[in-house]
N, C-alpha and C positions, 0 to 999 in steps of 0.2 A: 504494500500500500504506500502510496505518496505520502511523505512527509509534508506536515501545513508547512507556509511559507512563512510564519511565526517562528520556528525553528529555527531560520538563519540570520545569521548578524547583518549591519548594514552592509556593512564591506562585501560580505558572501553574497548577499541579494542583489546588489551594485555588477559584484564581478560574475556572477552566474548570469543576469540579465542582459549584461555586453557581450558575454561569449552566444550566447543563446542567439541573440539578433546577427552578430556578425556570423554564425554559421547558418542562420538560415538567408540570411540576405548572398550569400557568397557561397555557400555548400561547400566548403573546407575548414580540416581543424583550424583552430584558434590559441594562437602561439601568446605569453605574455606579450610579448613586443608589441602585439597588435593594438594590445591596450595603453598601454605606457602614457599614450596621449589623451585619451580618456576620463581617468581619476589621476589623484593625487600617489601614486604609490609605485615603487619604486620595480621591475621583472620580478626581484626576486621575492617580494611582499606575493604581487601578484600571482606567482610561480604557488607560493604556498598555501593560498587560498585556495586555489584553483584546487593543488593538492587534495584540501580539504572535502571541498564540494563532490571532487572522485571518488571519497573514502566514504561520501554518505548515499553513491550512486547517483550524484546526478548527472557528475560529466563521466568523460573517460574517453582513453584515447586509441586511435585506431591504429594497430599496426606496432613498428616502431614510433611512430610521429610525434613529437613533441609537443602536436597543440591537441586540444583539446575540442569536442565534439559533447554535444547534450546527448543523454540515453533519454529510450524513451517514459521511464519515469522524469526525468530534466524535462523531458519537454510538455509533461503532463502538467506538472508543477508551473512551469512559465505560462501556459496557457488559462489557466485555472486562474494561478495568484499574481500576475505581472503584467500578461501582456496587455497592453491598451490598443481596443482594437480602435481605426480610423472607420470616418466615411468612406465609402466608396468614392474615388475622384470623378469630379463632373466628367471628366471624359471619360472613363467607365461607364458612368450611370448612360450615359449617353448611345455609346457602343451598347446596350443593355437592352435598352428603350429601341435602339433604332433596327436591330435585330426581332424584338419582338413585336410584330404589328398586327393590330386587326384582321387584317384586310388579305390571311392566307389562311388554311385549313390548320385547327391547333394541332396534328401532327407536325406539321412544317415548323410554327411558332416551337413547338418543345427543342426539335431537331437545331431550331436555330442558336435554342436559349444554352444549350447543350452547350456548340459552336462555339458559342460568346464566352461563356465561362473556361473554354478550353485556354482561347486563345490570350483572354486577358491572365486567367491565371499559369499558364505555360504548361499544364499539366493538362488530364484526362475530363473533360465535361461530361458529366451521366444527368440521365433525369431516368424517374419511375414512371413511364405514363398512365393515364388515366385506363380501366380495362375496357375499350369496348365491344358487347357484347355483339357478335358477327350475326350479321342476318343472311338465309337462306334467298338467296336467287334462283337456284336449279342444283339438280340432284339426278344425277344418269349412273347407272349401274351399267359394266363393260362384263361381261361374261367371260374368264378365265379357264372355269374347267367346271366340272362336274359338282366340287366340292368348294371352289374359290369365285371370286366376282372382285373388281374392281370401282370401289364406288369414287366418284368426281361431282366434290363438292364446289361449288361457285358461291361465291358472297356478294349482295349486292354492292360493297366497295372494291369489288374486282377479284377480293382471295381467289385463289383457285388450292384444293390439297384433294390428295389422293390419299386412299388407303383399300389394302385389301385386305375383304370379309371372307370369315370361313361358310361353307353354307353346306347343310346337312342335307338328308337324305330327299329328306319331306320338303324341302326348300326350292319350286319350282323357278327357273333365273326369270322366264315369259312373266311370271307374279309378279319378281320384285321389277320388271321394269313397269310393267300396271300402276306399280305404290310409287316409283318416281314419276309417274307423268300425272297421278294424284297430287304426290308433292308441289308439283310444280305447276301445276294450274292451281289449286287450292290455298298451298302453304307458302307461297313464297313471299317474299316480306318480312318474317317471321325469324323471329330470336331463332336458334337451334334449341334453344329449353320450349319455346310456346309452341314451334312446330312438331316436338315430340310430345307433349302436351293433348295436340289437337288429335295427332294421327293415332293416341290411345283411347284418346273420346272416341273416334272412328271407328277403332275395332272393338270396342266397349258396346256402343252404341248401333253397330252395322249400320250406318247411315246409306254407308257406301258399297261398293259390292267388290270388297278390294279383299285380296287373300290375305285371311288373320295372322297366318305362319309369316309370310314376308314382309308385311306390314308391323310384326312385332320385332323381325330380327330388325328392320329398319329404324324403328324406336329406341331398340336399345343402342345401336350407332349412334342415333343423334344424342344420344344420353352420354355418349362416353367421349364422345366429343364436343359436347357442354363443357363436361368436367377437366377436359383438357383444357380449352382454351381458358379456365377458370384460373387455374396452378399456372399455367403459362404467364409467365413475366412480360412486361410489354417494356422495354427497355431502348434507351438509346445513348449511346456512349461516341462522343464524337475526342478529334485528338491523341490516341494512343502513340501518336509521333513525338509528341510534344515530351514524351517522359525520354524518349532517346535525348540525351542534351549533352552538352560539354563536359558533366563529371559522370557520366552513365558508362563510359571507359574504363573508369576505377573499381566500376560493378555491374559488368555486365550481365552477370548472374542474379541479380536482385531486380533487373531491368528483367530480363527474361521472365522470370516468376511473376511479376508482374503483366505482362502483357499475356502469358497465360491463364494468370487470373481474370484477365478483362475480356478473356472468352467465355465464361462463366456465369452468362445472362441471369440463370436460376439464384445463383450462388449471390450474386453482385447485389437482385434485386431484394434480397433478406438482411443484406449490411444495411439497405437505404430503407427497408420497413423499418427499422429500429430508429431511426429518424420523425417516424410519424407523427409518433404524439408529442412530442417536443416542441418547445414554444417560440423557439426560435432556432438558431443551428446547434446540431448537434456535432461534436466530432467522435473521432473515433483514430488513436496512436498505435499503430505498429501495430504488436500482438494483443492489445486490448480488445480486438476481431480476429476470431481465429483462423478468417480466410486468406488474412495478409500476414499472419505473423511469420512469413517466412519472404515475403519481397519487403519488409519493415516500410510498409505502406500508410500511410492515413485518407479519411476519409472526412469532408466537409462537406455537412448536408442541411439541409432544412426542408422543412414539409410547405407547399401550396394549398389553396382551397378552390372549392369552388363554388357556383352562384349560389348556393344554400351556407355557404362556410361550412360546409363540409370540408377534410383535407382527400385529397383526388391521387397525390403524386408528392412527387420526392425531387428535388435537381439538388446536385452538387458536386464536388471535385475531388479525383481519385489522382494521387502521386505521390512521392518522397516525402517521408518524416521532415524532410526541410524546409516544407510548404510555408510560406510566407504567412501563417496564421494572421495575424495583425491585419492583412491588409485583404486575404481570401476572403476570408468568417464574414464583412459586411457585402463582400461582391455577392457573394450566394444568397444570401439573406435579402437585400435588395432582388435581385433575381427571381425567388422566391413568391417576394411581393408582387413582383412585376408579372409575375403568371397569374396570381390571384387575382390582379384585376384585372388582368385579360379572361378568366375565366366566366367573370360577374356578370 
């Protein structure tokens, strides 16, 4: 557990908080010399503080190196007890504002908002998008073999997915195309939850003269394909270039694990549920997620809402422990905001 920032002397809080900024503003250890000009105190004062601050696990140093580097309890501590976050700079808010507009489909506005936050904060832009729930256009059954079919799903926003169905004895293929040209005059329109819905009224009810067998295995389709697109993450992660950068050389391997991880749609979208109820941004250092704790990644997020203030969605910034906290935490946050009232 983090030590409170009551614990340390002035001098320790002073020299901890200069190291902590010069290494995340510059992403290399931090040598006394650096400080010399600073405070009032002499390398080898500084030298032994520093010392200190290593002995209670906040800094420590990489390698041989003689400067010093914050752990991620250090950077726990500074973000918690020290750092003074800024405004976002009007030209941020700006680039922010003029990426997100009205006047495009909210897919495009999230993708954009993503974009924005990629490029002002140099690192990975993620958003959680809102789920929408896919409506049924057309449904055609392709006849594979005796025991398999091929069903092709269309959504009225263009999906198209395929999936092949097992089909038993009793399962004539001539029926289930009957049950998709039903679907499809009848259901289309229709959530995949209300079109399976109807077409069990259907065979509940024999409204229709549609085969009960093929019209149930067709139901249960649409039912497990509700439930897919349910679990499924709607995600959009712009930027994973932006983590290759001029110290990504010194670790390439923590770069790598990282852009592994940002394959990980499922995985990514459960760090940024933990963001939801949160009132403002939430972060999240290195292994205090267990899905980064091996690229020593952090995560800065905040939750959106929408015209009910409902919260809808998640955006925020995925990259190095050395993320510019200070100056991220209100770009996303702003960001955040700026979706909400786009949402209203």
């Amino acid at each position: 557990m983090t030590q409170p920032i009551g614990e340390l002397t002035d001098r320790m809080r002073d020299i901890f908080g200069l190291v902590v900024e010069a290494y995340l503003d510059r992403g290399i250890p931090v040598g006394s010399k650096a400080l010399v000009g600073s405070v009032n105190l002499s390398p080898a004062s500084i030298r032994g503080v520093m010392s200190e601050l290593e002995e209670r696990g906040l800094l420590t140093h990489p390698h041989t190196s003689a400067g010093r580097i914050p752990t991620e309890s250090g950077l726990r501590l500074f973000v918690d007890g020290i750092m003074q976050a800024s405004t976002p700079d009007p030209r941020e808010r700006a680039e922010i504002e003029r990426q997100i507009v009205r006047d495009q489909p909210i897919e495009d506005a999230l993708a954009a908002a993503s974009a924005a936050l990629s490029g002002l904060s140099q690192a990975a832009g993620v958003v959680l998008a809102p789920k929408q729930e896919l409506r049924l256009k057309q449904l055609n059954f392709v006849p594979l073999s005796d025991t398999r079919a091929l069903v092709v799903l269309v959504g009225t926003d263009g999906t198209v997915e395929n999936r092949v169905v097992p089909l038993d004895g009793d399962t004539n293929p001539a029926a289930l195309i009957e049950v998709s040209n039903f679907i499809n005059a009848r259901l289309s329109g229709l959530t995949l939850a209300e079109a399976e819905a109807r077409l069990r009224a259907e065979i509940r009810d024999r409204k229709e003269a549609i085969d009960a067998a093929a019209a149930e295995l067709v139901a249960s389709g649409l039912a497990s394909w509700t439930q897919d697109h349910a679990r499924r993450p709607v995600l959009i992660v712009r930027g994973q270039a932006n983590l290759i950068d001029e110290t990504a050389a010194e670790d390439l391997e923590r770069v790598r694990r990282l852009l592994d991880e940002l394959e990980e749609a499922q995985e990514i979208a459960r760090v940024l549920e933990g963001a939801r109820d949160a009132p403002g941004c939430r972060i999240f250092i290195g292994s205090e997620n267990r899905m980064f704790a091996l690229s020593g990644s952090s995560v800065i997020a905040a939750p959106y809402r929408g015209s009910q203030g409902q919260v809808v969605g998640v955006v925020g910034v995925i990259g190095p422990t050395r993320l510019n906290y200070a100056r991220v935490v209100p770009m996303v946050d702003f960001t955040a905001k700026a979706l909400t009232r786009l949402m209203a």
